[in-house]
TORKEGU-475169 format. One line per 3 residues: number of its first residue (from 1); their letters; for each residue x, y, z of N, C-alpha, C, O. Coordinates in Angstrom, 2 decimals, padded with zeros to 5 digits. Layout:
BEGIN
NUM) a) X:Y:Z:X:Y:Z:X:Y:Z:X:Y:Z  ...
# end
This chain:
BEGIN
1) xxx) -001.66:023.23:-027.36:-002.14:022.88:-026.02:-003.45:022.12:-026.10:-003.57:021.26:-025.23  -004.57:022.25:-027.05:-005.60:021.59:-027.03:-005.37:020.51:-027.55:-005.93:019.66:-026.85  -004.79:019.97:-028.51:-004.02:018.50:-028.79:-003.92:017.90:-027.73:-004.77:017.03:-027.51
4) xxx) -002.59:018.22:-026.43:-002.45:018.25:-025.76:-003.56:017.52:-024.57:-003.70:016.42:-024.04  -004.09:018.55:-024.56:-005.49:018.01:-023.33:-006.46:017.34:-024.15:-007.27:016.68:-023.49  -006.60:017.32:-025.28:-007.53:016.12:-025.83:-006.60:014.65:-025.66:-007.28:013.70:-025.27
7) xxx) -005.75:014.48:-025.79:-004.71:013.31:-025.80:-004.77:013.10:-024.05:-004.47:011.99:-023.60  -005.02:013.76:-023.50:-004.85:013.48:-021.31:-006.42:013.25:-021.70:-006.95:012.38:-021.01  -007.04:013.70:-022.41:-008.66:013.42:-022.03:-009.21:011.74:-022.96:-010.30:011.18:-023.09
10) xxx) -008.12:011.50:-023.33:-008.53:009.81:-024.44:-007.92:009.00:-023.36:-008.49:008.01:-022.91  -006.45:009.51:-022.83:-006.22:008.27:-022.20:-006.53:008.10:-020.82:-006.14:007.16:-020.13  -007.60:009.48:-020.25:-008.39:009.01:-018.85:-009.52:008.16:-019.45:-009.63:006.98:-019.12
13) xxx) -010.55:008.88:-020.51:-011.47:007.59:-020.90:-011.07:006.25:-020.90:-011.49:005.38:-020.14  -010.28:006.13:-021.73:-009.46:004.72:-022.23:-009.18:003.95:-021.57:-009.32:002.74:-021.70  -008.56:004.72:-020.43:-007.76:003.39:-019.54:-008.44:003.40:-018.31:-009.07:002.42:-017.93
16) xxx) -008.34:004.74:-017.50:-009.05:004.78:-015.89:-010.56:004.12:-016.21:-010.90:002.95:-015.99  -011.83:005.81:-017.12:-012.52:005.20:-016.70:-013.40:003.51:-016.91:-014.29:002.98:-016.24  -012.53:003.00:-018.37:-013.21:001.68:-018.59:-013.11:001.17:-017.24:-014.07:000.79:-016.57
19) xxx) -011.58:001.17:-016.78:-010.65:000.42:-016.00:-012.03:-000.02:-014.60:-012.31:-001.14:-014.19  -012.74:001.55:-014.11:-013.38:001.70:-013.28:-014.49:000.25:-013.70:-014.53:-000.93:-013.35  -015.24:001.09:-014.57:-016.41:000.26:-014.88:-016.44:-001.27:-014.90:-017.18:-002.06:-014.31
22) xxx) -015.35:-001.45:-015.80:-015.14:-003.28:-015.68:-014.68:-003.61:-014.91:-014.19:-004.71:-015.17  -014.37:-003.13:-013.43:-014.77:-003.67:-012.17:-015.47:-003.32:-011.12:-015.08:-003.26:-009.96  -016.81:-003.01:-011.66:-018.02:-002.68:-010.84:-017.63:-001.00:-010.34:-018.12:-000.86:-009.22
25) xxx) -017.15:-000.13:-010.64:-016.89:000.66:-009.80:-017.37:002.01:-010.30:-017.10:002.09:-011.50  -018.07:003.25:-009.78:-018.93:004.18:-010.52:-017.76:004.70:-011.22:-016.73:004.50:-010.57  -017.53:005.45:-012.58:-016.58:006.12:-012.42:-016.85:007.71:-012.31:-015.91:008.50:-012.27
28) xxx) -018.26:008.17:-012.26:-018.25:009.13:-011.89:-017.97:010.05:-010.65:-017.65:011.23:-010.50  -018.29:008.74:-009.68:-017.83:008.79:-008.53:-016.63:008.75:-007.62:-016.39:009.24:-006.52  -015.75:007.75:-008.71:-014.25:008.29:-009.19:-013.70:009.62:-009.30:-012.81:010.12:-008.62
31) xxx) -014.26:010.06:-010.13:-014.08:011.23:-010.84:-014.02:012.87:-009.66:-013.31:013.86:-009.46  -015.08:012.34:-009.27:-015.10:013.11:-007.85:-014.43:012.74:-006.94:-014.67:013.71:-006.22  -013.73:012.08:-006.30:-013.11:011.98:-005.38:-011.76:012.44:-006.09:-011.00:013.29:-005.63
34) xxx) -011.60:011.84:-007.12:-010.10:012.39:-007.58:-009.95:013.96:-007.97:-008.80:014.40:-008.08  -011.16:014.92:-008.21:-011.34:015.85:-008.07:-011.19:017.01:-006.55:-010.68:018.13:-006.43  -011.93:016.07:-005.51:-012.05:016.18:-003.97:-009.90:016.42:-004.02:-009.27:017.44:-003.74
37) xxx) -009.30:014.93:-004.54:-007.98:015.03:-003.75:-007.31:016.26:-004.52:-006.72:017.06:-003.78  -007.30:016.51:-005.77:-006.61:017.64:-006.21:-006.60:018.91:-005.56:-005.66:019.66:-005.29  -008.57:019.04:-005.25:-008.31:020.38:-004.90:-007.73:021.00:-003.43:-007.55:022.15:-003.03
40) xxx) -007.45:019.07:-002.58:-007.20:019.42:-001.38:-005.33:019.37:-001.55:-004.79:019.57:-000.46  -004.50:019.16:-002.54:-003.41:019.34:-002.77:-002.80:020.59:-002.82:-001.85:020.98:-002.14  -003.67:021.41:-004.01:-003.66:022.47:-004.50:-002.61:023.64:-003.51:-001.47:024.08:-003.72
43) xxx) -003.68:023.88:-002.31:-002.94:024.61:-001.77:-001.37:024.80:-001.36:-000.58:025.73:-001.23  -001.41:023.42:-001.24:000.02:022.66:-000.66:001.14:022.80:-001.73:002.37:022.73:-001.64  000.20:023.04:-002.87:001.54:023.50:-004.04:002.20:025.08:-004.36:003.28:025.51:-004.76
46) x) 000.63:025.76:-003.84:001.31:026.93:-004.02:001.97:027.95:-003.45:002.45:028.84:-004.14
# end
C-alpha cells in the first residue's frame, strides 16, 4: 500500500502540480480547494 500512495503522490507532483505552476496558478491553493471538494463529497458517499 505505501508503494502504492507514493506512486498517486509522484504523479500529483509530476503532472497536476507542475501543470498548475506553468500556468501561473498557486498550486497550493489548488490543493485546497481540491481538498475543500473532497471533503464536501465525502458525505454523499457514505
Amino acid at each position: 500500500m505505501a508503494h502504492a500512495e507514493e506512486s498517486a503522490i509522484d504523479v500529483i507532483v509530476a503532472d497536476l502540480l507542475h501543470w498548475f505552476r506553468a500556468h501561473g496558478c498557486d498550486p497550493d491553493s489548488a490543493l485546497d480547494r481540491a481538498q475543500m471538494h473532497l471533503e464536501a463529497e465525502l458525505p454523499e458517499a457514505v
